[in-house]
N, C-alpha and C positions, 0 to 999 in steps of 0.2 A: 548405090545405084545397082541397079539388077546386070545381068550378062550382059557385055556387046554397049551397054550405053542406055539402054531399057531403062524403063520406072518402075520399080518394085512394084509387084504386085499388091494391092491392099491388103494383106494376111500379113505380109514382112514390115509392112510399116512401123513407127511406134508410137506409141500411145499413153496419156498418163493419166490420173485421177479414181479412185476408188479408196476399198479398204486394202490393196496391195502397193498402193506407192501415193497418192494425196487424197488422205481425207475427208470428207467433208466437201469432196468433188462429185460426182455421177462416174458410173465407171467410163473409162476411155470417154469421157470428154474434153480433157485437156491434149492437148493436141494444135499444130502447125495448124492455124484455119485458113492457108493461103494454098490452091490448088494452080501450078504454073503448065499449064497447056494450050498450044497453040498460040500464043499471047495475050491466051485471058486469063486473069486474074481472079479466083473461085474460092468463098471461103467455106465452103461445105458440100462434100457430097453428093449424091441422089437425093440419101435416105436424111438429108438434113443432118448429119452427124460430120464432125472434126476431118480433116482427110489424111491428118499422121503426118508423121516426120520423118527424117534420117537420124536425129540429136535427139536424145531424152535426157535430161538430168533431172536426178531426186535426190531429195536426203531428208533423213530423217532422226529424229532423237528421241529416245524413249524410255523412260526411268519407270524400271518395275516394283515395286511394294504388295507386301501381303494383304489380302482384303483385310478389313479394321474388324471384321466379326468372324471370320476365320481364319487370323492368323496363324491356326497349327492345320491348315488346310490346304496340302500341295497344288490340287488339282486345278485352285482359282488363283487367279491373280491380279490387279489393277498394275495400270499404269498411265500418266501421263506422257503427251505425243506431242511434238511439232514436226507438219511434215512439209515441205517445198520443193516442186519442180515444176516442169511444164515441157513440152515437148516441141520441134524446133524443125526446120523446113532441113536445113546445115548447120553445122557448127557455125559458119558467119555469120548465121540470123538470130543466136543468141543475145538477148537482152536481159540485164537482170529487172528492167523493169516489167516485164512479160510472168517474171516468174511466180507463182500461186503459192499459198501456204495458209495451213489450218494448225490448230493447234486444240487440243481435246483429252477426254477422258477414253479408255479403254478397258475391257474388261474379257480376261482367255480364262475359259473353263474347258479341261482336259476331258472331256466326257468320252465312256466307253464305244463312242462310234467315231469320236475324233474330237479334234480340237473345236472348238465353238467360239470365233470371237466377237465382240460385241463395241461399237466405238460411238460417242459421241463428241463431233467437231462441231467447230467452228472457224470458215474461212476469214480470215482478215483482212484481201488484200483482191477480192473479189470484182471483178471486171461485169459488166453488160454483158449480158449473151452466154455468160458461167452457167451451169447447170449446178447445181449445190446438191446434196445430199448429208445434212448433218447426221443421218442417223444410218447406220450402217451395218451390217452384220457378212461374217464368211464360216462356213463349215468346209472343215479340211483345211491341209498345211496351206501357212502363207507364206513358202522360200517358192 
């Protein structure tokens, strides 16, 4: 909760889905889609997008191997991914049946202007109204 009993602002909210916490999502479109003000009940924003949570849980797993054609090649690497979360109004409103998960190939090449990675998922557990994005890409660190 923000100061005093406030709503966080939407900047503090949280947010889940992309190539930094699921998959095979659209960025920040996973997310609490229940908006509680005044005593209505809102599952999306203005702009049509998720309205964020207090609770995010992710996890992920991720086994790295050397590309198969240059394996004396530091700068690449594969890996397979499974990743699940989703993000949550409170911790009370946690369901694991709410919760998202893809599972995919990826691929980090360390290029001289930064890291470059490259993913392709696939969600499995994919709900109505999900935004997907199996193919993916981020330039620059992903911590």
């Amino acid at each position: 909760d923000g100061y005093g009993g406030d709503d966080v602002p939407f900047y503090e909210r949280l947010f889940a889905g992309g190539i930094r916490s699921v998959r095979g999502y659209e960025d920040n479109q996973l997310g609490d889609l229940r908006r509680i003000r005044d005593g209505d009940v809102a599952t999306r924003d203005s702009n049509d997008d998720p309205y964020g949570g207090r609770f995010r849980t992710t996890l992920s797993g991720e086994l790295f191997f050397p590309m198969p054609f240059a394996a004396d090649n530091d700068a690449v690497r594969m890996s397979t991914f499974v990743d699940a979360g989703n993000v949550f109004h409170d911790v009370s409103d946690f369901e694991t049946s709410e919760v998202r998960a893809s599972a995919g190939v990826a691929v980090t090449w360390f290029s001289p202007v930064g890291p470059l990675s490259f993913s392709v998922a696939e969600p499995f557990n994919n709900q109505p109204g999900d935004e997907l994005q199996r193919f993916q890409f981020l330039l620059g660190a992903s911590f």
